[in-house]
C-alpha positions as CSV (number, residue, x, y, z in Angstrom):
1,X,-22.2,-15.5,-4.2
2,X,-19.4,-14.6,-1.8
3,X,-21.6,-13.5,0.8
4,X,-23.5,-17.0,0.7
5,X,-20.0,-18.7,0.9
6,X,-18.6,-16.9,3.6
7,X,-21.6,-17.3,5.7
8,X,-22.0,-20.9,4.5
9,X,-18.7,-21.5,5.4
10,X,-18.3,-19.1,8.1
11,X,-15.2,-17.6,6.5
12,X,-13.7,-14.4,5.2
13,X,-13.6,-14.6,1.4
14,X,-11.0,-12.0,-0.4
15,X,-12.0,-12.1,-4.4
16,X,-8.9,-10.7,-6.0
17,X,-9.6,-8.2,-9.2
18,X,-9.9,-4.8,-10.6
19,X,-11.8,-3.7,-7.1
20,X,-11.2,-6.9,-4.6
21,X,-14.2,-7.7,-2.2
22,X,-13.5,-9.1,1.3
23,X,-16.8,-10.1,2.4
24,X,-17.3,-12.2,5.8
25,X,-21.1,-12.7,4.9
26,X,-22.5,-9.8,6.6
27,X,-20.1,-7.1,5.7
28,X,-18.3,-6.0,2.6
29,X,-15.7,-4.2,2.0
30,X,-15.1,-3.2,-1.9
31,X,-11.3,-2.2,-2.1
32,X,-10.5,0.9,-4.2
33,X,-6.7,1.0,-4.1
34,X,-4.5,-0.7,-6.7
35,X,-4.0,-0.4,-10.8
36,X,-3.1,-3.2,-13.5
37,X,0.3,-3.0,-12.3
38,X,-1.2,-5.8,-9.6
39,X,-2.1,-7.9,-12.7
40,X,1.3,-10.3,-12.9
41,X,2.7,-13.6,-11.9
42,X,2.6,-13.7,-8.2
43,X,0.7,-10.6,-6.7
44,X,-2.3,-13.0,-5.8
45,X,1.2,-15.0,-3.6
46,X,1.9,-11.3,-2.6
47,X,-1.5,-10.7,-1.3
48,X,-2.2,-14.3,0.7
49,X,1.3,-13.6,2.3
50,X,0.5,-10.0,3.8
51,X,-2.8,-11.1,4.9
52,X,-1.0,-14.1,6.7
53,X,1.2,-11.2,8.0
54,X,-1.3,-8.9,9.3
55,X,-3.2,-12.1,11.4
56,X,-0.3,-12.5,13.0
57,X,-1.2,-9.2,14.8
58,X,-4.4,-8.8,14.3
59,X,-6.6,-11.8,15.3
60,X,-9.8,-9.9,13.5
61,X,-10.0,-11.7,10.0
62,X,-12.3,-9.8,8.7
63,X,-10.0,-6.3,9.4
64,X,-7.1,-7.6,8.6
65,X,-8.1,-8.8,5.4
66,X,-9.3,-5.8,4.7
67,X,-6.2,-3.9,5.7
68,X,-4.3,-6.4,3.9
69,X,-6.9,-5.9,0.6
70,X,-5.6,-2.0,0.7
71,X,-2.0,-2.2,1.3
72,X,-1.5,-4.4,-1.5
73,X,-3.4,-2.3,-3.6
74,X,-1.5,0.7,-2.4
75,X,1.9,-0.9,-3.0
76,X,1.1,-1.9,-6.7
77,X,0.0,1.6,-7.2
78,X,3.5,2.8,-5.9
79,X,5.0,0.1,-7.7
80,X,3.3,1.1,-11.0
81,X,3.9,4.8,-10.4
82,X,7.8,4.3,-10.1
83,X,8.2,1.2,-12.8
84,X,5.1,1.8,-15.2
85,X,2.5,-0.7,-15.1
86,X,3.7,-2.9,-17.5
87,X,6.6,-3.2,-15.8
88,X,5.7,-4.7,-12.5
89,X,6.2,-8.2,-11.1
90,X,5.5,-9.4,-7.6
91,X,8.7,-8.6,-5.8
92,X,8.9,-4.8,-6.6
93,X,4.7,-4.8,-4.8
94,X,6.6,-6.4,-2.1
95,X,9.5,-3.7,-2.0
96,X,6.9,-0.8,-1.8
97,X,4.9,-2.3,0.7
98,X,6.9,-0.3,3.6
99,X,5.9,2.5,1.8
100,X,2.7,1.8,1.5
101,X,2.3,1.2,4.9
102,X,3.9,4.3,6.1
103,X,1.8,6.2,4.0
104,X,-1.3,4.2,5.8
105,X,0.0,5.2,9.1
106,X,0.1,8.9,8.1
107,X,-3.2,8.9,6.7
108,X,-4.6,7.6,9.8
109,X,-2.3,9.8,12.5
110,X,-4.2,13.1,13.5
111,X,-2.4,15.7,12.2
112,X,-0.7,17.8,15.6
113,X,-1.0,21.5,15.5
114,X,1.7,22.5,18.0
C-alpha cells in the first residue's frame, strides 16, 4: 500500500512503527534500529524534524529519509539504554542524536591500519 502511494504520488513515504519503512515506490528500505523507547509523545515530531534536517544537505529524498529513519532509531536506542525505556520522551532522542550520529560516522569510516 505504501509502494502504490508513493508511486501514485511520486513521493517518499516514511511509515513510523516497530520497524519503519521508507519506500519511494520502487525501493524499500525496512529500518532495524530503534526500541519502544521511540514510542512517546513527540518522537514522530523528532523524526519529521531530522528528516527536514538531513534534506537540507542532502537533496536525495529517498537517502535521506532513510538516513534520517536510522538515526532516530539509533538515538532512541541510546536514549533507552541510558534512561530505560519507559523513561524516554522526545527531547532526551533529540540529546542523543549527536551520538548517534558519531557513532554512524564511525561505522561507516574505514578503519586505518597505520
Amino acid at each position: 500500500m505504501q509502494k502504490k502511494f508513493a508511486l501514485l504520488y511520486n513521493c517518499v513515504v516514511v511509515l513510523k512503527g516497530h520497524e519503519s519503512l521508507v519506500t519511494d515506490g520502487c525501493s524499500t528500505y525496512i529500518n532495524k534500529t530503534g526500541s519502544s523507547a521511540l514510542a512517546t509523545a513527540g518522537s514522530g515530531d523528532v523524526l519529521s524534524g531530522i528528516i527536514a534536517s538531513n534534506l537540507a544537505s542532502n537533496s536525495n529524498i529517498f537517502e535521506a529519509s532513510k538516513l534520517s529513519v536510522f538515526l532516530h532509531g539509533l538515538s532512541g536506542e541510546i536514549a533507552g539504554f541510558e534512561l530505560t525505556d519507559y523513561s524516554v520522551i522526545a527531547r532526551d532522542i533529540i540529546r542523543c542524536l549527536p551520538k548517534a550520529i558519531k557513532i554512524y560516522q564511525n561505522f561507516k569510516s574505514p578503519i586505518k591500519v597505520d
